[in-house]
N, C-alpha and C positions, 0 to 999 in steps of 0.2 A: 209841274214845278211850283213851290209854293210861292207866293208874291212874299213873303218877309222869312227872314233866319228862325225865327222861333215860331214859327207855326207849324202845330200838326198838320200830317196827312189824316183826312176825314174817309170813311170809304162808310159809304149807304148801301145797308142790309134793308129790305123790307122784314116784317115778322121774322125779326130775331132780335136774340137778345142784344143788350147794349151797355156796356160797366164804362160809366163817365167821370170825371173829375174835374172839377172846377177849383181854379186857385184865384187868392186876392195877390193882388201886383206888391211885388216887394214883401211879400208873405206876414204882413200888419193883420195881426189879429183883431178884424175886422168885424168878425163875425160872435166872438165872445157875449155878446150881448144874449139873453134869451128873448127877448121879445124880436130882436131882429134875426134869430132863428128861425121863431115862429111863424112868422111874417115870409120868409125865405123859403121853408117849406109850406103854404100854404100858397104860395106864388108857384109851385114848382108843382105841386098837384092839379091846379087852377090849368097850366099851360099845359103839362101833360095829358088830360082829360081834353081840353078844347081841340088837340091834335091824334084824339083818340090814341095815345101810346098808355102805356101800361105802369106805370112805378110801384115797384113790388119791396124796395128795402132800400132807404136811406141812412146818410150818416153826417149831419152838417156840426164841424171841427170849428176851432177858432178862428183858420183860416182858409179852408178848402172845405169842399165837399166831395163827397161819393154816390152815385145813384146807380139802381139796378135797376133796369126796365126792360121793355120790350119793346119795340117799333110795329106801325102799322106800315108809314111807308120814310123808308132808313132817310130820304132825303128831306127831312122837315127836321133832322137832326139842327141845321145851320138856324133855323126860324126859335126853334123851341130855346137853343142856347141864346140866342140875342136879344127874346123877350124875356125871359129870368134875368140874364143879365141888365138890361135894359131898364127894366121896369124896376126890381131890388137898388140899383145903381144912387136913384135920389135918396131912398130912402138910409141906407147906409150914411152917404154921403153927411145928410142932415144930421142922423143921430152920431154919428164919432165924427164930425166936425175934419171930417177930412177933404183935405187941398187938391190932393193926388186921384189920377183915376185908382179906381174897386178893380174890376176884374182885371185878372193876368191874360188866361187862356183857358181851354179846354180840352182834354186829353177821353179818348175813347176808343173803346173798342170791342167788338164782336166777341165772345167768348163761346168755343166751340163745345164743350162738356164741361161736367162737373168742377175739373180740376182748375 
C-alpha cells in the first residue's frame, strides 16, 4: 500500500529496461530554460553512470521529462530519482526564482517489447 494517494507503485527489474517520467509540481514550466536543461541532463548522465544503468534516449520538455534506460539492479531506481531530483532542485529553484517545491513525481515502467 502506498504511504500517500498520489504515489506510484515502483516495481524493480534488475537488467531491464525502464521508460521514466518525471514531472515539475503544478506542471510550471520550469524547465524551459536551456542552460538548466543542460545542466539537468548532464545531472542525469552523471547519476545514471555512478549507478552503472544505462541512458540510451532522452527528452527534457518545459515541464517534465522522459528517459529510456536500462537498470543494472531495478532497486537503485528510488536512489537515482531522488538524487536528480535532489541535486537539479536548488539549481532550478535559484534560476526561476521559485517559492514552491520542483518536482511533482515519477512515473515508470518496464517495457516488455518493441511496442
Amino acid at each position: 500500500m502506498n504511504k500517500h494517494l498520489h504515489t506510484p507503485i515502483h516495481f524493480f527489474c534488475d537488467n531491464s529496461p525502464y521508460f521514466i517520467t518525471a514531472a515539475i509540481y503544478e506542471k510550471r514550466l520550469l524547465l524551459a530554460n536551456e542552460d538548466i536543461k543542460a545542466e539537468l541532463l548532464r545531472l542525469i548522465h552523471k547519476v545514471f553512470q555512478e549507478k552503472d544503468w544505462i541512458l540510451d534516449h532522452w527528452v527534457i520538455l518545459d515541464n517534465h521529462y522522459h528517459l529510456l534506460g536500462s537498470s543494472r539492479k531495478g532497486e537503485d531506481l528510488p536512489k537515482i530519482m531522488q538524487s536528480i531530483h535532489s541535486q537539479s532542485c536548488f539549481l532550478i529553484s535559484q534560476t526561476t526564482n521559485c517559492k514552491k517545491q520542483v518536482w511533482w513525481n515519477y512515473w515508470d515502467y518496464c517495457p516488455r517489447n518493441e511496442k
